[in-house]
KEDOLO-791807 format. One record per residue: residue number from 1; x negated, y negated, z of N, C-alpha, C in turn; chain; residue in one letter. Coordinates in steps of 0.2 Angstrom, whole numbers, plus 5000, padded with zeros to 4 digits. Last residue first. Example, Ala and Ser with C-alpha at 12.3 -4.5 7.8 and 13.67 -1.06 7.14 Angstrom:
2
[2 [4936 5011 5035] [4932 5005 5036] [4936 5000 5039] "A" "s"],
[1 [4934 5028 5039] [4938 5022 5039] [4934 5016 5039] "A" "a"],
//
This chain:
178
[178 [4906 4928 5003] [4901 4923 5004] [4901 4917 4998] "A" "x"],
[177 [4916 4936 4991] [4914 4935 5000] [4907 4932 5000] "A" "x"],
[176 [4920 4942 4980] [4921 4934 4980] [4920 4931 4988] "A" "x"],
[175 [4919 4954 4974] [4914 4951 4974] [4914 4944 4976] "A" "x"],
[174 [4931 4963 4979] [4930 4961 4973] [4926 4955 4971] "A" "x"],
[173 [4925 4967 4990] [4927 4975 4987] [4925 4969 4977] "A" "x"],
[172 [4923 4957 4999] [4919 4959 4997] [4920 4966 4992] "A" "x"],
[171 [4937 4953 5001] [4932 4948 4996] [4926 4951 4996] "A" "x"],
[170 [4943 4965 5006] [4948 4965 5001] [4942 4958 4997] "A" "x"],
[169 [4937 4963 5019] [4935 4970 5016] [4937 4970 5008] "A" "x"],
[168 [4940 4952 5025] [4932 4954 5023] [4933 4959 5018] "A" "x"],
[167 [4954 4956 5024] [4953 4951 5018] [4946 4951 5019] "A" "x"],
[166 [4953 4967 5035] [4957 4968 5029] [4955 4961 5022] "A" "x"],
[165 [4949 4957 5045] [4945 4963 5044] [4948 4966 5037] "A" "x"],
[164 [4960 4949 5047] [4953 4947 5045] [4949 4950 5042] "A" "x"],
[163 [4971 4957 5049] [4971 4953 5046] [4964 4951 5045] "A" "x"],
[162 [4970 4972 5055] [4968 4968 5057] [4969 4963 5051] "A" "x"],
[161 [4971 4987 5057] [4977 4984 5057] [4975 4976 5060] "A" "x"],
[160 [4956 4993 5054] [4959 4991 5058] [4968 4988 5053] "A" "x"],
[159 [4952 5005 5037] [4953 4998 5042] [4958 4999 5048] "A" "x"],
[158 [4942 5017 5032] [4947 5015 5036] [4946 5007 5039] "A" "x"],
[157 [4938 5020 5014] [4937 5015 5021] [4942 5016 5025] "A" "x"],
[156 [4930 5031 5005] [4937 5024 5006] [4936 5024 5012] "A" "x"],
[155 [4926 5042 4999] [4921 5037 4995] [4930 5031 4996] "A" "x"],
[154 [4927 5056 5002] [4923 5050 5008] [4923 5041 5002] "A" "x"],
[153 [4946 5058 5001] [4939 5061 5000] [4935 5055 5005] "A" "x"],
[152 [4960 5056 4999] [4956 5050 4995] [4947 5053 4997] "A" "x"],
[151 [4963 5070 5002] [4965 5067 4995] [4960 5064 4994] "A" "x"],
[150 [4961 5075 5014] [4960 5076 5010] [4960 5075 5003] "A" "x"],
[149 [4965 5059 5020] [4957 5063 5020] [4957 5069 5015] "A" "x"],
[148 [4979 5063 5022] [4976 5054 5017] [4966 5058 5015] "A" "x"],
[147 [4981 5072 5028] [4981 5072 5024] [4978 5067 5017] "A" "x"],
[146 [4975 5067 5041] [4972 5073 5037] [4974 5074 5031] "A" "x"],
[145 [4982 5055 5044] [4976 5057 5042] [4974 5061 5040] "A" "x"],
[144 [4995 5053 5049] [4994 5057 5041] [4987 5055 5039] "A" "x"],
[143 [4996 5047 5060] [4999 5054 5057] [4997 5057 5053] "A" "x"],
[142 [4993 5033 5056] [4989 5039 5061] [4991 5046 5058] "A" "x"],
[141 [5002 5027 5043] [5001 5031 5049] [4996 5034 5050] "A" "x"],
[140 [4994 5017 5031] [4996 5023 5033] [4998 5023 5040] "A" "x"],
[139 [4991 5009 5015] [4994 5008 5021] [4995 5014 5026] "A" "x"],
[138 [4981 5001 5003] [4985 5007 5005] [4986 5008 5015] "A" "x"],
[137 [4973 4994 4990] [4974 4994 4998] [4980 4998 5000] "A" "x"],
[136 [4959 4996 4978] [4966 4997 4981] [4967 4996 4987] "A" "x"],
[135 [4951 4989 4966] [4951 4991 4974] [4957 4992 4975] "A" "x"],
[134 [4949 4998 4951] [4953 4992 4954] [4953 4994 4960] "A" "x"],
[133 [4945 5007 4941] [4941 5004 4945] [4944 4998 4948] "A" "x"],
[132 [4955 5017 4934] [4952 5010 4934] [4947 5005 4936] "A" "x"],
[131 [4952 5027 4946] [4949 5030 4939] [4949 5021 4933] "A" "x"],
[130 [4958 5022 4953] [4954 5022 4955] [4948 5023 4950] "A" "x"],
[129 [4972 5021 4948] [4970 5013 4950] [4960 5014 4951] "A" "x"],
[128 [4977 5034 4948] [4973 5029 4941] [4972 5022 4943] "A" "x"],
[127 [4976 5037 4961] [4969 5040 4956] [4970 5037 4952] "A" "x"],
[126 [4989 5028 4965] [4981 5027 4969] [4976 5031 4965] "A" "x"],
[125 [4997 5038 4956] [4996 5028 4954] [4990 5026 4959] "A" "x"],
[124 [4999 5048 4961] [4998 5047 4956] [4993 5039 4954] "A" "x"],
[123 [5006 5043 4975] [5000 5046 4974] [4996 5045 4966] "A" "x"],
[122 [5019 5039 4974] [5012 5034 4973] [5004 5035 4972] "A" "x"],
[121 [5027 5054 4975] [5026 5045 4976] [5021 5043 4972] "A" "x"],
[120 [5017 5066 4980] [5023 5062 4977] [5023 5055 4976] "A" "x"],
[119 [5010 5075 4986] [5007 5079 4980] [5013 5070 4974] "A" "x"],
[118 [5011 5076 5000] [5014 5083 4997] [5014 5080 4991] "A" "x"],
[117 [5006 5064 5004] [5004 5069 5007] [5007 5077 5004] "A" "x"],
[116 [5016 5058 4999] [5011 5056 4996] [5007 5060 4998] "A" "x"],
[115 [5028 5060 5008] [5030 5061 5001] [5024 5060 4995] "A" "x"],
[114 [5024 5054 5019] [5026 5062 5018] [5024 5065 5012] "A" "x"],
[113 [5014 5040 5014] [5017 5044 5020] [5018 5051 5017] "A" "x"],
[112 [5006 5026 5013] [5002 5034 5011] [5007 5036 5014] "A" "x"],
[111 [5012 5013 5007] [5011 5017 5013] [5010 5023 5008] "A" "x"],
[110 [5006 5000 4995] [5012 5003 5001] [5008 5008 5006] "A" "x"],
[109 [4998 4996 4985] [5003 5001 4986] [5007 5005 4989] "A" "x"],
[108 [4989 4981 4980] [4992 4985 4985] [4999 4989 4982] "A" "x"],
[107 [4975 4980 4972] [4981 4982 4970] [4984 4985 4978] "A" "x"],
[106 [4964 4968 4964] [4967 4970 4971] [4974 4974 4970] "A" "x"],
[105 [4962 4961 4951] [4959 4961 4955] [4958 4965 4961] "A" "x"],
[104 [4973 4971 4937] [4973 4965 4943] [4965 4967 4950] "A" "x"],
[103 [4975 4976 4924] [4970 4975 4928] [4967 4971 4933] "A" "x"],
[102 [4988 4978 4920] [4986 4971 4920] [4977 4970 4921] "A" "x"],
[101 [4989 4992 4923] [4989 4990 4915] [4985 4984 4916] "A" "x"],
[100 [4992 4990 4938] [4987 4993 4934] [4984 4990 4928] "A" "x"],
[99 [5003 4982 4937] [4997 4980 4940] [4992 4983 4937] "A" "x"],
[98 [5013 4992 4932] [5010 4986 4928] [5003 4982 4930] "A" "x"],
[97 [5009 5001 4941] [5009 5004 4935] [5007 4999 4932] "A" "x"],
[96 [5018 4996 4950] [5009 4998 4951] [5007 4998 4944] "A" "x"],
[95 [5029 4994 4946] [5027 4988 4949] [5020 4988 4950] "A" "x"],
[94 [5036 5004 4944] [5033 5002 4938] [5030 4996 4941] "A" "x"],
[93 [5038 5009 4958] [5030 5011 4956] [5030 5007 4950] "A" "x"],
[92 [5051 5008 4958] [5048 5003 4962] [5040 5004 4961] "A" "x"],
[91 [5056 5018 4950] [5058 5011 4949] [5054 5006 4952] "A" "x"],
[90 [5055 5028 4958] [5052 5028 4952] [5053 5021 4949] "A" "x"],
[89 [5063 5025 4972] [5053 5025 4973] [5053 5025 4966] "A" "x"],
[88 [5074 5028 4967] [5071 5019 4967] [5065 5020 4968] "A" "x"],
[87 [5074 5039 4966] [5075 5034 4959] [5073 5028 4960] "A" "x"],
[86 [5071 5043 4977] [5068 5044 4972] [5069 5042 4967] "A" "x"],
[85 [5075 5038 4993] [5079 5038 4986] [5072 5037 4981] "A" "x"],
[84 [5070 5044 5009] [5071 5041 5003] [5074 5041 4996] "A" "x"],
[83 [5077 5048 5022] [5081 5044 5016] [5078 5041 5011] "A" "x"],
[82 [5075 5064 5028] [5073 5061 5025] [5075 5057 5020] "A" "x"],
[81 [5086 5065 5043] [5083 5067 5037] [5079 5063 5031] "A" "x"],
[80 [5096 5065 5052] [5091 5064 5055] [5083 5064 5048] "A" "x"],
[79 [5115 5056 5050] [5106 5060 5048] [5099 5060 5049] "A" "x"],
[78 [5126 5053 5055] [5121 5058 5061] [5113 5059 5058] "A" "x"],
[77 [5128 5043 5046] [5126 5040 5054] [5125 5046 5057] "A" "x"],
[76 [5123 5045 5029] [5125 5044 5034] [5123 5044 5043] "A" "x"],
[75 [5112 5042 5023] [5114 5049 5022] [5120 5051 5027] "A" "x"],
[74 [5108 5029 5010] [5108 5031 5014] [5116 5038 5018] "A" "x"],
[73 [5092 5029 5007] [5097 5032 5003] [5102 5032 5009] "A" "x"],
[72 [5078 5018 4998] [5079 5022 5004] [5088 5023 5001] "A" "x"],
[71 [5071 5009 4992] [5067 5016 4990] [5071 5020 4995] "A" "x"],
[70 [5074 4993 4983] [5077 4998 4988] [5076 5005 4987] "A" "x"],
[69 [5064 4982 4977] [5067 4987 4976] [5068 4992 4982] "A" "x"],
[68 [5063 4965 4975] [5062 4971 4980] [5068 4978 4978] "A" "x"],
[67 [5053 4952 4965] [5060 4957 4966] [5056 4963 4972] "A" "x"],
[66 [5043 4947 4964] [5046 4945 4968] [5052 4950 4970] "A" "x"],
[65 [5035 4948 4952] [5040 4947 4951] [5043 4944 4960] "A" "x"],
[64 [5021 4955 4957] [5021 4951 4952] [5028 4946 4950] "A" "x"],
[63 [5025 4961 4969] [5018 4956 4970] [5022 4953 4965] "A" "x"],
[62 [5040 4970 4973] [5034 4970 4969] [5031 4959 4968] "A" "x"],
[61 [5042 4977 4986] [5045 4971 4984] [5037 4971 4978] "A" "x"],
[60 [5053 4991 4992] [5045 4990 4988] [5045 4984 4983] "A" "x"],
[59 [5062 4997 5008] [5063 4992 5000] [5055 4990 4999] "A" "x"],
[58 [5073 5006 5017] [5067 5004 5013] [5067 5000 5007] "A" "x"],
[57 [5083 5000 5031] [5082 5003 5024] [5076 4999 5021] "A" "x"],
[56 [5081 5007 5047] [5081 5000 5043] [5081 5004 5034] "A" "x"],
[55 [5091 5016 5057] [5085 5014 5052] [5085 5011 5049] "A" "x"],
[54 [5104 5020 5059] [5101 5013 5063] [5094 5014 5061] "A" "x"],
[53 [5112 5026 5050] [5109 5029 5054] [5105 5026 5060] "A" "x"],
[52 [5116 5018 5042] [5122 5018 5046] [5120 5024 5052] "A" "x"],
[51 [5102 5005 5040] [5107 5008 5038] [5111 5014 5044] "A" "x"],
[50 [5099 4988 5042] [5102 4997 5043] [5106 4999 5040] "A" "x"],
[49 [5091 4979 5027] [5097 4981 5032] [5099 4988 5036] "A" "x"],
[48 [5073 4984 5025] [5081 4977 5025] [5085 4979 5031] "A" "x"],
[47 [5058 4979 5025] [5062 4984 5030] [5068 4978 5029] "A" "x"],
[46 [5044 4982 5012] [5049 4976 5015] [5054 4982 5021] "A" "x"],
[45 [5028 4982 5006] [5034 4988 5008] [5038 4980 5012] "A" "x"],
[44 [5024 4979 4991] [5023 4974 4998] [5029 4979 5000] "A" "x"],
[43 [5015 4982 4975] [5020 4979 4978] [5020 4978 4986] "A" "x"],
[42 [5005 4977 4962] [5007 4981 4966] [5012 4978 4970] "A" "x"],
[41 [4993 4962 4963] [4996 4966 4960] [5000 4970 4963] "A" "x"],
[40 [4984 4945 4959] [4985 4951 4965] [4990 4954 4963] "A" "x"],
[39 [4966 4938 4955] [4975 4943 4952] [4978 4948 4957] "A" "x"],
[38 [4960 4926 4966] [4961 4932 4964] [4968 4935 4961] "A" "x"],
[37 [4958 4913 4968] [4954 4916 4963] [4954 4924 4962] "A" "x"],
[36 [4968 4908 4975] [4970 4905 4968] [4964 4907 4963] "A" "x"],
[35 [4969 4906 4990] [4965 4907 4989] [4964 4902 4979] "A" "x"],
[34 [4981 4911 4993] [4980 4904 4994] [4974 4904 4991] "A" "x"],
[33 [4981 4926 4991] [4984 4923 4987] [4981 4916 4986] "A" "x"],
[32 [4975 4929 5003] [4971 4929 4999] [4973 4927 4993] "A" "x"],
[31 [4984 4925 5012] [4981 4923 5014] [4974 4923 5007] "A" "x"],
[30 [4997 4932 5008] [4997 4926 5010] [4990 4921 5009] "A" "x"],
[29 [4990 4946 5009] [4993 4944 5004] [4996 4938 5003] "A" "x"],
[28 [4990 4945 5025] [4984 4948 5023] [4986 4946 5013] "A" "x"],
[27 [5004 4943 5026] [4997 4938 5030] [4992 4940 5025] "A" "x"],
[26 [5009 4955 5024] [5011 4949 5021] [5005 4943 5021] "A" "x"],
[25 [5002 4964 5031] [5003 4965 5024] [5004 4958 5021] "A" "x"],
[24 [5008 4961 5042] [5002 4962 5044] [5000 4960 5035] "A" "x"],
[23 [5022 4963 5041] [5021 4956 5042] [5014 4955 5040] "A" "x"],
[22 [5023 4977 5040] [5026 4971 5033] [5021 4965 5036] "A" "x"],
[21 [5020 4982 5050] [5014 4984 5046] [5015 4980 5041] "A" "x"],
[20 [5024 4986 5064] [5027 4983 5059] [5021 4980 5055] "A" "x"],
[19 [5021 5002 5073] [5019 4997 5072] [5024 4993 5065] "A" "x"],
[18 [5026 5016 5074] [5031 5010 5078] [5029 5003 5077] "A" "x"],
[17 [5012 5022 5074] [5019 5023 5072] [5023 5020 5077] "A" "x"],
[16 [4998 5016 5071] [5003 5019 5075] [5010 5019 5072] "A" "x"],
[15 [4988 5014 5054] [4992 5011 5062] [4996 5015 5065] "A" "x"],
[14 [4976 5010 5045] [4979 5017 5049] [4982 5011 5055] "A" "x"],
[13 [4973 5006 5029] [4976 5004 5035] [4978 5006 5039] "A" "x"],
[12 [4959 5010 5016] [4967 5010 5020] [4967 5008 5026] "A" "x"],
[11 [4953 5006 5002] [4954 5005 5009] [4960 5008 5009] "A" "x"],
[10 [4944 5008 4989] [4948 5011 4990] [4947 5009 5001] "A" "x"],
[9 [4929 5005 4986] [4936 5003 4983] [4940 5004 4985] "A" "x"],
[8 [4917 5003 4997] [4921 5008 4995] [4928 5003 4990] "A" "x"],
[7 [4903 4993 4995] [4909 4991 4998] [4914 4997 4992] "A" "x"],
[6 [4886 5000 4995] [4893 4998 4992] [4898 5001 4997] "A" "x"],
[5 [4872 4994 5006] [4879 5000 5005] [4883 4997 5001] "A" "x"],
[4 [4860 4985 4998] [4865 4987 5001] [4871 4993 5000] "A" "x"],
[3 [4843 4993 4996] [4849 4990 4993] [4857 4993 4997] "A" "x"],
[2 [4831 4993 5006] [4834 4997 5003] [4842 4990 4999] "A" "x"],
[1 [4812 4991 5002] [4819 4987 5003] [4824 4992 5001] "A" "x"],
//
C-alpha cells in the first residue's frame, strides 16, 4: 500500500489578466474564516480609488487588523509606468511578518507580480513562511509563470481561480478536510 501524496504547502492561483481576483480571495477567506477552526493571517490585495491615470490604486488589507494599506503612487495622468509605492508595500508586509511570527494556520500574501519576480516584495516573506511551515496562498498572473516556477520550484500547486478548489486545497494543507 502506497501512502498518500502530500498536499504541497505552498499554492498559487494562476489567472488571466483582467481577471478580479479580490472577490475570488474574499470568498475563499470568507468562507474559511466561518468556519472558526482556523488562524488566518497575511493580507487580502483590495483595488481603491483611480488614480488620475484611470488605474485603480492598490491597497494590502491586512487579515488580522482590517486596516488597508495603499501600495500604489500615484504618477500622474500620462503615466504608463510602474505605480507601486514601496513604502507602503514595506508597511503593508508587516502584516505577513506578523502572521508569520503568530504562526497562523494559512497565510495569504497577495500577488506574485514584477516586483516578486525580480528578487522584491513579498518574496522574502513566501521562503520564511515556508521555512515556517505554514501553507501559504499566493496569487498570480498567467504571465508570470516562469518566473513563479523558478522560485517556488516543484514542491507547490497550481490552482484554478476556483473557490472550492482553493478551500479543498487550503482544509487539506491544514489537516482539517474530511
Amino acid at each position: 500500500m502506497t501512502s498518500p501524496t502530500p498536499v504541497p504547502p505552498l499554492a498559487v492561483v494562476v489567472y488571466e489578466p483582467g481577471y478580479a481576483v479580490e472577490p475570488l480571495l474574499d470568498a475563499v477567506h470568507d468562507r474559511l474564516a466561518a468556519r472558526g477552526d482556523l488562524r488566518l493571517g497575511g493580507v487580502l490585495p483590495r483595488v481603491g480609488a483611480p488614480l488620475s491615470n484611470g488605474k485603480g490604486s492598490m491597497m494590502l488589507e491586512s487579515i488580522a487588523t482590517g486596516v488597508a494599506t495603499v501600495i500604489s503612487q500615484d504618477l500622474g495622468a500620462g503615466s504608463d509606468s510602474c505605480t507601486l509605492d514601496v513604502d507602503g508595500m514595506l508597511r503593508a508586509r508587516t502584516a505577513i511578518v506578523s502572521a508569520i511570527e503568530e504562526g497562523v494556520d494559512l497565510l495569504f500574501v497577495g500577488k506574485f507580480a514584477k516586483q516578486e519576480a525580480s528578487g522584491h516584495c513579498v518574496r522574502e516573506e513566501i521562503g520564511e513562511a515556508m521555512i515556517a511551515g505554514i501553507p501559504t496562498l499566493v496569487v498570480m498572473r498567467e504571465t508570470q509563470r516562469d518566473a513563479w516556477t523558478a522560485f517556488a520550484g516543484d514542491d507547490q500547486l497550481a490552482l484554478p481561480p476556483d473557490v472550492d478548489a482553493i478551500v479543498a486545497w487550503a482544509l487539506a494543507v491544514t489537516g482539517r478536510a474530511g
